[in-house]
Structures are given as structure tokens and as C-alpha cells.
TORKOL-4160 file (C-alpha; in steps of 0.2 Angstrom, whole numbers, padded with zeros to 4 digits, m for minus):
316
<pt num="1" X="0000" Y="0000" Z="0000"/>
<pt num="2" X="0009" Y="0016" Z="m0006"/>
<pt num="3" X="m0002" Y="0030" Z="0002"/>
<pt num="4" X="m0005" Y="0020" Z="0020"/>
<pt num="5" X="0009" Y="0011" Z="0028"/>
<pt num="6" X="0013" Y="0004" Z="0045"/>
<pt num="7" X="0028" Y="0004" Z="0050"/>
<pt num="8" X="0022" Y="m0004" Z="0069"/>
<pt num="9" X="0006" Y="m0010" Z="0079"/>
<pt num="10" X="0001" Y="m0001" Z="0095"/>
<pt num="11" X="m0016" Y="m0002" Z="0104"/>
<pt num="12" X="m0031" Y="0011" Z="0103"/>
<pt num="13" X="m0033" Y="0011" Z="0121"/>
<pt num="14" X="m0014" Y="0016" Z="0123"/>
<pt num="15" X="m0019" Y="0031" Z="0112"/>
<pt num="16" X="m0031" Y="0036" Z="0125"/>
<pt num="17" X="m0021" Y="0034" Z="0140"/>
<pt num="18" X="m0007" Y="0043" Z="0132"/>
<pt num="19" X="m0020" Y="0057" Z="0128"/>
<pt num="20" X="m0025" Y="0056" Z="0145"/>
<pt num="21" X="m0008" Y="0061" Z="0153"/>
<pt num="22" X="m0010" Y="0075" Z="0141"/>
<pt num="23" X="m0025" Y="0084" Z="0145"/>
<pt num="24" X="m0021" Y="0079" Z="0164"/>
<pt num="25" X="m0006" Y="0092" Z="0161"/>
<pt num="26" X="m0016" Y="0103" Z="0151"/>
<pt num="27" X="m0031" Y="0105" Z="0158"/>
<pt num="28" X="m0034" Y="0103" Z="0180"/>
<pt num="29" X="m0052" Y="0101" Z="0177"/>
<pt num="30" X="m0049" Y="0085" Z="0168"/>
<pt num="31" X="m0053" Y="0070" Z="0180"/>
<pt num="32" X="m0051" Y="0052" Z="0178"/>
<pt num="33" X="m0063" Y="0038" Z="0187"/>
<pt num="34" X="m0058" Y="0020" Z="0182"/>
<pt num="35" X="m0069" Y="0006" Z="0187"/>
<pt num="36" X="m0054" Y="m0007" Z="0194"/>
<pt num="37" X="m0046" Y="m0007" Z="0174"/>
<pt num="38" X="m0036" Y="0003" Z="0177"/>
<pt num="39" X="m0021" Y="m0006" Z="0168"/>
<pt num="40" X="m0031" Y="m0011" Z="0155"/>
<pt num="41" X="m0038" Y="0006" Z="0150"/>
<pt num="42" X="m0019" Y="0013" Z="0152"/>
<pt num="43" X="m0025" Y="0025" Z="0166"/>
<pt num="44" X="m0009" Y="0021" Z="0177"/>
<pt num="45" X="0001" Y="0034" Z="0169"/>
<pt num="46" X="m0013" Y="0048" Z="0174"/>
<pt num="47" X="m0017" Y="0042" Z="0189"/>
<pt num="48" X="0003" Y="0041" Z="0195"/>
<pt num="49" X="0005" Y="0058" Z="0188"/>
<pt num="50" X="m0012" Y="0064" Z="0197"/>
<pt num="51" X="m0018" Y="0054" Z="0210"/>
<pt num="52" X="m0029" Y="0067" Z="0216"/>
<pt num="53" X="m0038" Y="0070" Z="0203"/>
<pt num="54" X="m0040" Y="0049" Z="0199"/>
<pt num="55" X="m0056" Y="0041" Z="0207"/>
<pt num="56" X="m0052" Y="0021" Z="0209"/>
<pt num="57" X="m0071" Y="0017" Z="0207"/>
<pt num="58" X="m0071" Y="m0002" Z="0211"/>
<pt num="59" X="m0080" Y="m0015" Z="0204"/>
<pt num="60" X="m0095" Y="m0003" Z="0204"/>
<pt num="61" X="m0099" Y="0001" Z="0185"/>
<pt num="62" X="m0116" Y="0011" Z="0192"/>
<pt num="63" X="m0110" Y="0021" Z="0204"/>
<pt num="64" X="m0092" Y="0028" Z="0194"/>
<pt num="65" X="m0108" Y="0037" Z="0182"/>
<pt num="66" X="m0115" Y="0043" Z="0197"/>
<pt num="67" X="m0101" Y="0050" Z="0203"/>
<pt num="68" X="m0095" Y="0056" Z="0187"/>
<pt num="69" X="m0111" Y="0065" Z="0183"/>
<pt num="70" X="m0108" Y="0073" Z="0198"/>
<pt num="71" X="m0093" Y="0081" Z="0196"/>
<pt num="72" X="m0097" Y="0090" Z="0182"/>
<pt num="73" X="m0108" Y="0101" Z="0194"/>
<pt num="74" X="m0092" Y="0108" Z="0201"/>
<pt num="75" X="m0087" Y="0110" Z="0183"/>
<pt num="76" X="m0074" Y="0094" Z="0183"/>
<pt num="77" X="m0075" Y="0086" Z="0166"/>
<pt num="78" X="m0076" Y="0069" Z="0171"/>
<pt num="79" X="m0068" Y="0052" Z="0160"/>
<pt num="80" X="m0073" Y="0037" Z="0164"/>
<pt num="81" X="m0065" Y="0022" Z="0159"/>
<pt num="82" X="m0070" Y="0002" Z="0160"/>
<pt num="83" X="m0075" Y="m0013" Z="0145"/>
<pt num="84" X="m0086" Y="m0007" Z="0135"/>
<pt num="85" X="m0097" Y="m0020" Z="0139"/>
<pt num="86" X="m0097" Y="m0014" Z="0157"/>
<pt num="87" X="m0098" Y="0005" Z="0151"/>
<pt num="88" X="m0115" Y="0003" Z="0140"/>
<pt num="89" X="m0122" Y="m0011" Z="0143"/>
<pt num="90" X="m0121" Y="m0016" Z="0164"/>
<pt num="91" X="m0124" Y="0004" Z="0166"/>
<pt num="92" X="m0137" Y="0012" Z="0153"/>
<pt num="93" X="m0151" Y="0016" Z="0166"/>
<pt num="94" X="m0137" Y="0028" Z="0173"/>
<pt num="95" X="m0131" Y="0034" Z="0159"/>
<pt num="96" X="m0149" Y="0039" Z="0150"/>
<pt num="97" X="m0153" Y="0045" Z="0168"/>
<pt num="98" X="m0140" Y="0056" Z="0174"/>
<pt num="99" X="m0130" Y="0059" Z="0160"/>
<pt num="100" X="m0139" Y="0059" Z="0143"/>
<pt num="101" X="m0157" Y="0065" Z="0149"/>
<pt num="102" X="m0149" Y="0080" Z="0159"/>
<pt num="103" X="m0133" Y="0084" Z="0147"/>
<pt num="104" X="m0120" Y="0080" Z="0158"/>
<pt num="105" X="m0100" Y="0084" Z="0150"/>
<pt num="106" X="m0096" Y="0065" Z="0156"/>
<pt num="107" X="m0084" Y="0054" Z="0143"/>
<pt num="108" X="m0085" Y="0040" Z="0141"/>
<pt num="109" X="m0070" Y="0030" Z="0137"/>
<pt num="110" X="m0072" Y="0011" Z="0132"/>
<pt num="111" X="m0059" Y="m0002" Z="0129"/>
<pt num="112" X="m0060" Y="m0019" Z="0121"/>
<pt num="113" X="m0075" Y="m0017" Z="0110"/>
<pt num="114" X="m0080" Y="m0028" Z="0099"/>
<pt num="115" X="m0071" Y="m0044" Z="0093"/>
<pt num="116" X="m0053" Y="m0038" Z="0095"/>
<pt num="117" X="m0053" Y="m0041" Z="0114"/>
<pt num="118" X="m0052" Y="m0058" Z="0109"/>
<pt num="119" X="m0050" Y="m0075" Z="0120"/>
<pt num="120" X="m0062" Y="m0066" Z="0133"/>
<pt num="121" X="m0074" Y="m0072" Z="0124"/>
<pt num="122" X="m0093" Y="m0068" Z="0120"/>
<pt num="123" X="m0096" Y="m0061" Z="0138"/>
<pt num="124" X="m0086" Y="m0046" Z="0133"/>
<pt num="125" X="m0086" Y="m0044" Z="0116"/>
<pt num="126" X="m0100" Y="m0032" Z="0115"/>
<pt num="127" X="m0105" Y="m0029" Z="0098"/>
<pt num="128" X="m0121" Y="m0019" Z="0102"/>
<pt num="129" X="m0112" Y="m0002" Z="0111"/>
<pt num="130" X="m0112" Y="0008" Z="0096"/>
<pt num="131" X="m0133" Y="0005" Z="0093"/>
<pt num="132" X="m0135" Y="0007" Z="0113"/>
<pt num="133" X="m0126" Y="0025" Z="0117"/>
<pt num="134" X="m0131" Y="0035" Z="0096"/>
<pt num="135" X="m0150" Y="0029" Z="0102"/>
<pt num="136" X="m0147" Y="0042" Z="0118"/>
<pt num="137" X="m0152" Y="0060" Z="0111"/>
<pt num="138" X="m0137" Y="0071" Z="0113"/>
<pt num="139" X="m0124" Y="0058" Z="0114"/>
<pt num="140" X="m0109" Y="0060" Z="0103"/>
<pt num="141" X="m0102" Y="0046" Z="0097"/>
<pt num="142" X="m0082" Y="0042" Z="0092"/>
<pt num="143" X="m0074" Y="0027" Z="0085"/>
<pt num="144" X="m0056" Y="0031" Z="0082"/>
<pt num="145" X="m0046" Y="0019" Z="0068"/>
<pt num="146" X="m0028" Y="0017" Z="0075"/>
<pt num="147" X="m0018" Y="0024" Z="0089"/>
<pt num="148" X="m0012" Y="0042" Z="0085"/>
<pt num="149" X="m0031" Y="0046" Z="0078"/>
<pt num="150" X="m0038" Y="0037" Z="0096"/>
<pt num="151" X="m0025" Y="0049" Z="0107"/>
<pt num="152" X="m0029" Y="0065" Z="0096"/>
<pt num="153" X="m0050" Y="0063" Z="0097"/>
<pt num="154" X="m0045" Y="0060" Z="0119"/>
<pt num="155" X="m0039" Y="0076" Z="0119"/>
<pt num="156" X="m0053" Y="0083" Z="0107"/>
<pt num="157" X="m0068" Y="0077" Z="0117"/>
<pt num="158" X="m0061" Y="0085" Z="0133"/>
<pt num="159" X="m0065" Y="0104" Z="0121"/>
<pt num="160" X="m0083" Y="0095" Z="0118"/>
<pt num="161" X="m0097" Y="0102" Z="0129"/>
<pt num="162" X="m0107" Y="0085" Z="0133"/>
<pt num="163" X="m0109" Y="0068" Z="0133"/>
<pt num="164" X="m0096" Y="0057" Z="0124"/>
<pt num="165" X="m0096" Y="0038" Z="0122"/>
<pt num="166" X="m0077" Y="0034" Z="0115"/>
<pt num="167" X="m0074" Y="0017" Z="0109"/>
<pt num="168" X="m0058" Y="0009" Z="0109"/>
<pt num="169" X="m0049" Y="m0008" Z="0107"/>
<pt num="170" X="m0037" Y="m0020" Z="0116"/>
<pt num="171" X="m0026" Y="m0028" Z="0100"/>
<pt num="172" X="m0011" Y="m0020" Z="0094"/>
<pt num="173" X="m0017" Y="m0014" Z="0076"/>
<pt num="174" X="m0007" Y="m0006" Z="0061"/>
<pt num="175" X="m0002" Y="0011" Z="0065"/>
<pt num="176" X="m0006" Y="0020" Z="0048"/>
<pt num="177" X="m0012" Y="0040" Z="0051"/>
<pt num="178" X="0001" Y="0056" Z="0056"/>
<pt num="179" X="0007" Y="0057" Z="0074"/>
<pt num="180" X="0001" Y="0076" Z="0082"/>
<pt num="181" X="m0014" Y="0077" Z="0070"/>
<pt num="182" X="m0030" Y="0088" Z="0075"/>
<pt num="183" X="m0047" Y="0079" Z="0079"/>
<pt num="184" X="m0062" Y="0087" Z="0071"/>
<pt num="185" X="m0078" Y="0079" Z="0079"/>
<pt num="186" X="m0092" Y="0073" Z="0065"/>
<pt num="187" X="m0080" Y="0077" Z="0050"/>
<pt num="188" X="m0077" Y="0059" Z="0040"/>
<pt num="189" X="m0059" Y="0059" Z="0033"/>
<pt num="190" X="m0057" Y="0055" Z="0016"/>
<pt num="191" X="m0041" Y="0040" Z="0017"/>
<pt num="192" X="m0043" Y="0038" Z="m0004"/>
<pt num="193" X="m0053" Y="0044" Z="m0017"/>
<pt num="194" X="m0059" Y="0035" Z="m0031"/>
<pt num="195" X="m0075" Y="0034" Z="m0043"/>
<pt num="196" X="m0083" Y="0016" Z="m0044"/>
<pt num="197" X="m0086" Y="0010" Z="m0025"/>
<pt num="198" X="m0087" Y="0021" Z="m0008"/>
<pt num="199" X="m0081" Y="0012" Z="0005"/>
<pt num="200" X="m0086" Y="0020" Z="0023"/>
<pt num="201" X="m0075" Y="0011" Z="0037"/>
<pt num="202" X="m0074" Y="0015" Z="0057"/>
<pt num="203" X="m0062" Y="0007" Z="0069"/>
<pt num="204" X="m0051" Y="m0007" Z="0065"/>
<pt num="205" X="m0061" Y="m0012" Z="0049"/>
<pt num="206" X="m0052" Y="0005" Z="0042"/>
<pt num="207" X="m0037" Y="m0004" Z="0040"/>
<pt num="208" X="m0047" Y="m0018" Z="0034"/>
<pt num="209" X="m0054" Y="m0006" Z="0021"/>
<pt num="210" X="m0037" Y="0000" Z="0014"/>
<pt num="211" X="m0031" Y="m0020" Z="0013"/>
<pt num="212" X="m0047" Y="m0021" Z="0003"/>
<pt num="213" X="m0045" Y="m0007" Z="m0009"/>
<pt num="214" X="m0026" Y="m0011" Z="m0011"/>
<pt num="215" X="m0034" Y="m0027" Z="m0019"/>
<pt num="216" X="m0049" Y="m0020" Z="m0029"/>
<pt num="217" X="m0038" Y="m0009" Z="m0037"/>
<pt num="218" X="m0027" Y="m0022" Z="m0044"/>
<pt num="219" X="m0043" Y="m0026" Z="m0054"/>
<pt num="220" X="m0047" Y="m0010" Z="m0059"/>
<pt num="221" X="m0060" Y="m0005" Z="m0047"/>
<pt num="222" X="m0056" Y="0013" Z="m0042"/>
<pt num="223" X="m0062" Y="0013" Z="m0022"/>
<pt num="224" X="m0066" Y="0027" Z="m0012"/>
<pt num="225" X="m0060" Y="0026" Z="0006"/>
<pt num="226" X="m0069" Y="0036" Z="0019"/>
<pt num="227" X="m0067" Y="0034" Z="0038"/>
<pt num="228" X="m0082" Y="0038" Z="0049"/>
<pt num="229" X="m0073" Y="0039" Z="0065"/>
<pt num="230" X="m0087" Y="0052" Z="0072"/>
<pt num="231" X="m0106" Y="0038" Z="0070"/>
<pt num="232" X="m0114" Y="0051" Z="0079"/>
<pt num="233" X="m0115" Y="0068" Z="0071"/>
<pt num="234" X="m0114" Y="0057" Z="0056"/>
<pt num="235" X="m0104" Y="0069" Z="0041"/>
<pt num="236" X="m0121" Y="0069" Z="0032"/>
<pt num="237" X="m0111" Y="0079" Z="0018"/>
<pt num="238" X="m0097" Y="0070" Z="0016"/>
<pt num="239" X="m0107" Y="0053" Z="0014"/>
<pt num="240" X="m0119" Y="0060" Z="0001"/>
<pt num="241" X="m0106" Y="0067" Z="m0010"/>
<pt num="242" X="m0098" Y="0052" Z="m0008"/>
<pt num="243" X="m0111" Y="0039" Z="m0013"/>
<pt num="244" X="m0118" Y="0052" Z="m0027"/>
<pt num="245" X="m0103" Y="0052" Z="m0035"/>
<pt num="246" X="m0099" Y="0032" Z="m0035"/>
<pt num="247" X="m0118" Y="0027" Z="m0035"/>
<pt num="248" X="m0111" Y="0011" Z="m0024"/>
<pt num="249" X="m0108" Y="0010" Z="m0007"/>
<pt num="250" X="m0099" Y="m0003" Z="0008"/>
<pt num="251" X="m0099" Y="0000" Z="0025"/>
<pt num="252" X="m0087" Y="m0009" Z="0038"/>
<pt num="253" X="m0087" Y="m0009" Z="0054"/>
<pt num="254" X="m0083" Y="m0020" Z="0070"/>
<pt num="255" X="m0100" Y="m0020" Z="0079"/>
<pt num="256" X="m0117" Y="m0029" Z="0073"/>
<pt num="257" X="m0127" Y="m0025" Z="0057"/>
<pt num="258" X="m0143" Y="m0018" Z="0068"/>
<pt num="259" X="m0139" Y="m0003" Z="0075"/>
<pt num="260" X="m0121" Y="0004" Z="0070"/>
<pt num="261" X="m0114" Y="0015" Z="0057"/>
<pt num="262" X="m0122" Y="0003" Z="0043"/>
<pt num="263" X="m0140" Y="0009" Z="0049"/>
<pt num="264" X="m0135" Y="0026" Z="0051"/>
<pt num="265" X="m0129" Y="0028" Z="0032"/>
<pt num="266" X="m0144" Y="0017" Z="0026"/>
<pt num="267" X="m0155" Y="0026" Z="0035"/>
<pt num="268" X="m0147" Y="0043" Z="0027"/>
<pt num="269" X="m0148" Y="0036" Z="0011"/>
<pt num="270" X="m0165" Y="0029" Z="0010"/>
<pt num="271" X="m0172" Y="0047" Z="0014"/>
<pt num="272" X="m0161" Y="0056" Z="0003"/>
<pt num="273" X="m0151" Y="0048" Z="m0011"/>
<pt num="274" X="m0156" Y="0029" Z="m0012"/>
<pt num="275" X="m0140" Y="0020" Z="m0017"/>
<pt num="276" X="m0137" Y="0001" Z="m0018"/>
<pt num="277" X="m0125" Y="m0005" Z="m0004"/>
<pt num="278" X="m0117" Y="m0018" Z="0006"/>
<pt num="279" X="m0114" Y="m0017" Z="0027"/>
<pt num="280" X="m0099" Y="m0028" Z="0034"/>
<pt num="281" X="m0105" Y="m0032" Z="0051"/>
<pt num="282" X="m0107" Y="m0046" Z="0064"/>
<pt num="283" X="m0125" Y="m0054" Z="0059"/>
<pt num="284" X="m0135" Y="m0055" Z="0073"/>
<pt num="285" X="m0122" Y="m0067" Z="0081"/>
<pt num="286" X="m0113" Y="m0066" Z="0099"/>
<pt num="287" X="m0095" Y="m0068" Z="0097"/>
<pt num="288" X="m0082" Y="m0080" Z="0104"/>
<pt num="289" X="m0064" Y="m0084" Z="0112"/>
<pt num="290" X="m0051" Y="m0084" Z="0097"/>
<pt num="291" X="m0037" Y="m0070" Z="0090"/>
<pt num="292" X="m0042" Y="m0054" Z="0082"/>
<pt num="293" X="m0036" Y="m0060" Z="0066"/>
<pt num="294" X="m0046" Y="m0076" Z="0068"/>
<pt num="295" X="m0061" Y="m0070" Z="0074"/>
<pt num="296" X="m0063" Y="m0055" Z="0059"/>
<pt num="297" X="m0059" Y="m0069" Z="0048"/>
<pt num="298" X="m0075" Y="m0082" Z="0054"/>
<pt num="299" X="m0088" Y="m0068" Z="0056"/>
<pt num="300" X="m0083" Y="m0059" Z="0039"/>
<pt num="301" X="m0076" Y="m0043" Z="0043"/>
<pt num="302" X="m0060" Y="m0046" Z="0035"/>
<pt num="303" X="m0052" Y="m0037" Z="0020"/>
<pt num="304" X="m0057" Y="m0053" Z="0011"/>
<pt num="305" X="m0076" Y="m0049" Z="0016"/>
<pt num="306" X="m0075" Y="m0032" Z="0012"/>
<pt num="307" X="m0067" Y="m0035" Z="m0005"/>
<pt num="308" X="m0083" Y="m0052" Z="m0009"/>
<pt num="309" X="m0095" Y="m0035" Z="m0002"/>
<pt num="310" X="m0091" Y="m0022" Z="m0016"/>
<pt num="311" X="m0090" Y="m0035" Z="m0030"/>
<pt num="312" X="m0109" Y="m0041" Z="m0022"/>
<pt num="313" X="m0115" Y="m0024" Z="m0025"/>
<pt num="314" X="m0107" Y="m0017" Z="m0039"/>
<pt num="315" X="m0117" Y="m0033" Z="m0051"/>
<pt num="316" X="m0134" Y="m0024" Z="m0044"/>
């Protein structure tokens, strides 16, 4: 791949504990509250550097949103940080409650989404967090692609005034966008434009979606590569100029079919611009122990499945 290129693999939730450590230093109203993750979410580093302004929460998902809603009373802007399992799923009363409902500037920051975490197995591997938290009204919604984008959106969602739900991963994945960038909250970046297929990709499957159009383009497909790293505001603009002016479209994203960012363009596109399309998503399955590879292989997000996607929909 000539344009995008890794030259290591680093974790996303690495990216937001480093961008923790930096708004800690830039910003004392910045506060962290973990949920007894700490290591995993790569909070140590902030709460060493700051341990008064670090909440260990406990095993006590419900009350860390409590507590976090709370402090932005005083004007603290609260980060939580816990599975995203345990940060949507075990805690959406509190969240809808007293975060959403009364516009509280809480964010929340979720590791181990989807497949990716891996051997934990089906437990933890939600695939439903995206659909639960772009349902609340109000609630932004962030999916960063790689390390250096996950850090730089950390450090844009402490600027954002309300609720956040930031979604992360546990694997080490290709590093492959510019270190120090700036973080525009609900503008899709275009990673490579082309003219017969529009690819829109968030998280990991990004990646998967450069891989694919790599391939397709050794056929002669010309692909267009968007990242939707912000699902909710969804760039509206960007995906109808997009889909107008390929008139195909593919979307790909680690998280299930109902309810994720293939919904949100569907849903865009049936009101506005009809355009055949293709999602690349978990089927209305729970997942299962294995490797990341492995698991994106069986429930056909690879770049593989992306690639067997456009072809489907470019002979309707």
C-alpha cells in the first residue's frame, strides 16, 4: 500500500491513555474515574502523575456514572473508563438517567470493544455499544481507527461540551495515520478517493478497508475510502457526496449489522439519495474466544469480506 503504511502496531486504548496524561497536564479540570481497569484502560500513567484527581471506582460500573455526573456540577470534566461492555451495557439506566437526559459533559471512554478483545470471549465482546449509546439524544459518538487518531479525538472530546461515548480496542493494530494530528468531531476523513465503489469504514475495519481497496484496485476497481470515525453527528455531507458520486456504497465496521454506522448511512440514504449497498458487520451473532485475526476472519469482517462486499454490489 503506497499512500497508507505501517511501520508498527500499537493499541487504541494506549492512544487514550497517552491522551489522558496530556490533558491531565493541560487541563486541571480534567478528572479520571476507572472502574478497577485501570491497567487495562492505560489510566496508570494519569493516575501516578495525578492521583488526586484519579477516582479508583471499584467494581461498581453504576456508581463511577453517578459520581462522574456529579462532578461536572463543580465543573470537573469527568472520564470514565471500564469494558465497553461494562460501560454501556451493565450501566445504561445511569447513563440515559443522569448523564444523557440532563446533558451532563461526562466521557465515556471504552476499551475492548467488539471482537478484538479476543480470547475473553462472548461475555465481553459487545457488539451492540455503538446502537445502545447513538440511540441516547445528545450523545456523541467516536470510534477512532488506530492509535495516533484514538489519542488525538481523547484530547478533542475534553474541548466538547457534553456527553461522549469513545470506543476503543485491546489488539495491537497497524499504525497507519500522522502522529500530532487535529481531531475534528463529526467530519469523515477521506483516506482515498476513487470513482466506482465508496467504502465508509470505522475502527479497525479501516485498516481492513485500505487492505481491501489495495486489492480491488489491482482489478481496476477505483475505491473510495472514507473513515467515519465520528457515527454520531454522522458527516451527512461527506457521505452523500460520496455515494452520489460512486452510486455504490460498503460499509465496515466491527460491531453488529442492527444498529451501527451501517444503519446510520442506510438510513441517510433511503431518505435522501437511495443507493445500492453492502454493510460488513457481525450478523446478529454473539462472538467468541479466538485471535483478532481469527475472529474477523470467521464472522466476515476481513479485507477478504469487504473485498466479496463491493464486488456483491457493484453486479446490482
Amino acid at each position: 500500500m503506497a499512500k497508507y503504511a505501517y511501520t508498527e502496531k500499537k493499541d487504541t486504548r494506549s492512544g487514550f491513555g497517552a491522551g489522558l496524561l496530556e490533558l491531565g497536564k493541560q487541563n486541571p479540570n480534567v478528572v479520571a474515574l476507572c472502574a478497577d481497569l485501570t491497567g487495562s484502560l492505560k489510566m496508570d500513567a494519569f493516575r501516578d502523575a495525578f492521583p488526586e484527581r484519579f477516582i479508583q471506582a471499584g467494581i461498581a460500573e453504576a456508581n463511577m456514572m453517578g459520581v462522574a455526573a456529579g462532578l461536572t456540577i463543580g465543573g470537573k470534566i469527568p472520564f470514565t473508563g471500564t469494558f465497553a461492555n461494562f460501560s454501556t451495557g451493565r450501566v445504561y439506566d445511569q447513563i440515559r438517567q443522569s448523564i444523557a437526559y440532563s446533558g451532563k459533559n461526562v466521557k465515556i471512554c471504552a476499551s475492548h470493544a467488539g471482537l478484538t478483545l479476543g480470547e475473553d470471549g462472548a461475555t465481553h465482546q459487545i457488539l451492540e455499544d455503538i446502537g445502545l449509546m447513538k440511540m441516547l439524544p445528545g450523545m456523541t459518538v467516536i470510534n477512532p481507527c488506530d492509535y495516533h487518531q484514538t489519542k488525538a479525538a481523547t484530547l478533542a472530546i475534553a474541548e466538547h461540551e457534553g456527553p461522549v461515548y469513545l470506543r476503543f480496542g485491546r489488539p495491537k493494530w497497524p499504525v497507519f495515520t500522522p502522529e500530532n494530528q487535529t481531531f475534528e468531531i463529526g467530519k469523515a476523513l477521506t483516506f482515498q478517493e476513487g470513482n466506482d465503489i465508496s467504502i465508509f469504514a470505522t475502527g479497525h475495519c479501516v485498516w481492513e478497508s485500505l487492505k481491501a481497496a489495495e486489492a480491488l484496485e489491482e482489478e481496476g476497481i477505483s475505491v473510495e475510502v472514507i473513515n467515519i470515525h465520528t457515527i454520531k453527528p454522522l458527516d451527512q455531507e461527506a457521505v452523500l457526496r460520496s455515494a452520489a458520486k460512486t452510486g455504490r456504497v460498503v460499509t465496515a465496521e466491527e460491531h453488529q449489522r442492527n444498529g451501527g454506522l451501517g444503519d446510520s448511512i442506510a438510513q441517510l440514504l433511503a431518505m435522501k439519495q437511495p443507493t445500492p449497498m453492502e454493510m460488513v458487520a457481525v450478523n446478529d451473532q454473539f462472538g467468541e474466544s479466538g485471535k483478532p485475526e481469527e475472529l474477523f476472519e470467521k464472522y466476515g469482517l476481513s479485507s477478504k469480506d469487504i473485498v466479496a462486499a463491493v464486488k456483491r454490489v457493484m453486479k446490482r
